[in-house]
C-alpha positions in Angstrom: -13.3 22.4 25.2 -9.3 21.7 26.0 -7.0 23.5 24.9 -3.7 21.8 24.1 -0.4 22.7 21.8 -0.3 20.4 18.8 2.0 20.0 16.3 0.9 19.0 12.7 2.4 17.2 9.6 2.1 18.4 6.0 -1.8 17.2 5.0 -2.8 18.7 8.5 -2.7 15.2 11.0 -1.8 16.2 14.7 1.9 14.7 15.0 2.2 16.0 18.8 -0.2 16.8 21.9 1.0 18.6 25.1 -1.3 20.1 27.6 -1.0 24.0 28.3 1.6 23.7 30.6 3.7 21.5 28.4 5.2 21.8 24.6 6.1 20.0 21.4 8.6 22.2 20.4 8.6 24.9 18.2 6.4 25.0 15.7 3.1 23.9 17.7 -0.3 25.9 17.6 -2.3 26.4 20.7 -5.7 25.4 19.5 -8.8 23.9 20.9 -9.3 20.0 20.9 -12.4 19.0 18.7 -15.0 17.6 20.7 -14.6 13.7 21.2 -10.5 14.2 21.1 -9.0 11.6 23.1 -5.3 10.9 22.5 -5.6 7.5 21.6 -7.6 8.6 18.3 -5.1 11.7 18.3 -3.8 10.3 14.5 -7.8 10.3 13.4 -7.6 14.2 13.6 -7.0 16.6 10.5 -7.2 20.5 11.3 -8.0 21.5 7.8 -8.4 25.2 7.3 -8.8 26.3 11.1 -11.8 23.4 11.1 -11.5 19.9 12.7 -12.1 16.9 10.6 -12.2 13.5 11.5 -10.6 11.0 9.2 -9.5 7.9 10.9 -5.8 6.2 9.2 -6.1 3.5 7.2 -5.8 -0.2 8.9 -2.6 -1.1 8.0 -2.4 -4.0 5.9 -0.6 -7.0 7.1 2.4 -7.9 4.4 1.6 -11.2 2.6 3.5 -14.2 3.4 6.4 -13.6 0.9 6.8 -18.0 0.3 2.9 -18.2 -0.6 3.3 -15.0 -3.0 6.7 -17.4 -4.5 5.0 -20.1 -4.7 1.7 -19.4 -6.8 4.4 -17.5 -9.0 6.3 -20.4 -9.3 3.2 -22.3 -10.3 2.6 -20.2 -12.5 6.1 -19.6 -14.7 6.1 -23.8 -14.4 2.7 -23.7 -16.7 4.3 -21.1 -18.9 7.2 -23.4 -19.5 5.0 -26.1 -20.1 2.6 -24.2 -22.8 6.2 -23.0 -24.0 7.7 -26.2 -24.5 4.1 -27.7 -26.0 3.9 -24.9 -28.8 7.9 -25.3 -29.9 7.3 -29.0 -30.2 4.3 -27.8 -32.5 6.6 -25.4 -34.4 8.9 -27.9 -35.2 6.1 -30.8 -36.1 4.8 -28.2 -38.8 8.2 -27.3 -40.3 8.8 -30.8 -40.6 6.1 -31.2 -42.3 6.3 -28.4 -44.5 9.7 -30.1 -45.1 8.1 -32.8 -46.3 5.7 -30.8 -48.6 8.9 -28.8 -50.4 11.3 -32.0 -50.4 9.0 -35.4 -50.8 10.1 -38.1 -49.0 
């Protein structure tokens, strides 16, 4: 096993590698590097009570196109309007007829 000085954030992922004869600054450890450590996967790592676990970051996911995301909402407030507009019309038919009840023509 390699030993390197790592630096690590608050839930334990390495922030910073440097070989022996190099540092991360203050508050690194001197530990050894699990076995299959590479520093391309050096994120994947969590030292977790003096014991190496491997939990690889999430894929980060690629922000939706914010003009589709408008336009299905637009779509959608349009057909609110629509049901809107539909049900005052059929307020206003039955008050007129209720008018028509109460008054007589």
């Amino acid at each position: 096993m390699m030993k390197l000085y790592m630096k690590f954030d608050a839930v334990g992922r390495i922030s910073s590698v440097a070989s022996e004869g190099f540092h991360c600054g203050e508050d690194e450890v001197l530990v050894d590097a699990p076995e299959g450590f590479t520093l391309d996967n050096a994120r994947d790592w969590r030292y977790v009570d003096g014991a190496w676990v491997y939990d690889p970051v999430p894929e980060a996911v690629a922000p939706s196109d914010p003009v589709v995301m408008w336009e299905a909402q637009n779509t959608l407030l349009k057909a609110q309007i629509q049901a809107l507009e539909a049900r005052g019309e059929f307020l206003e038919d039955c008050i007129a007829e209720m008018a028509m009840q109460v008054y007589g023509s």
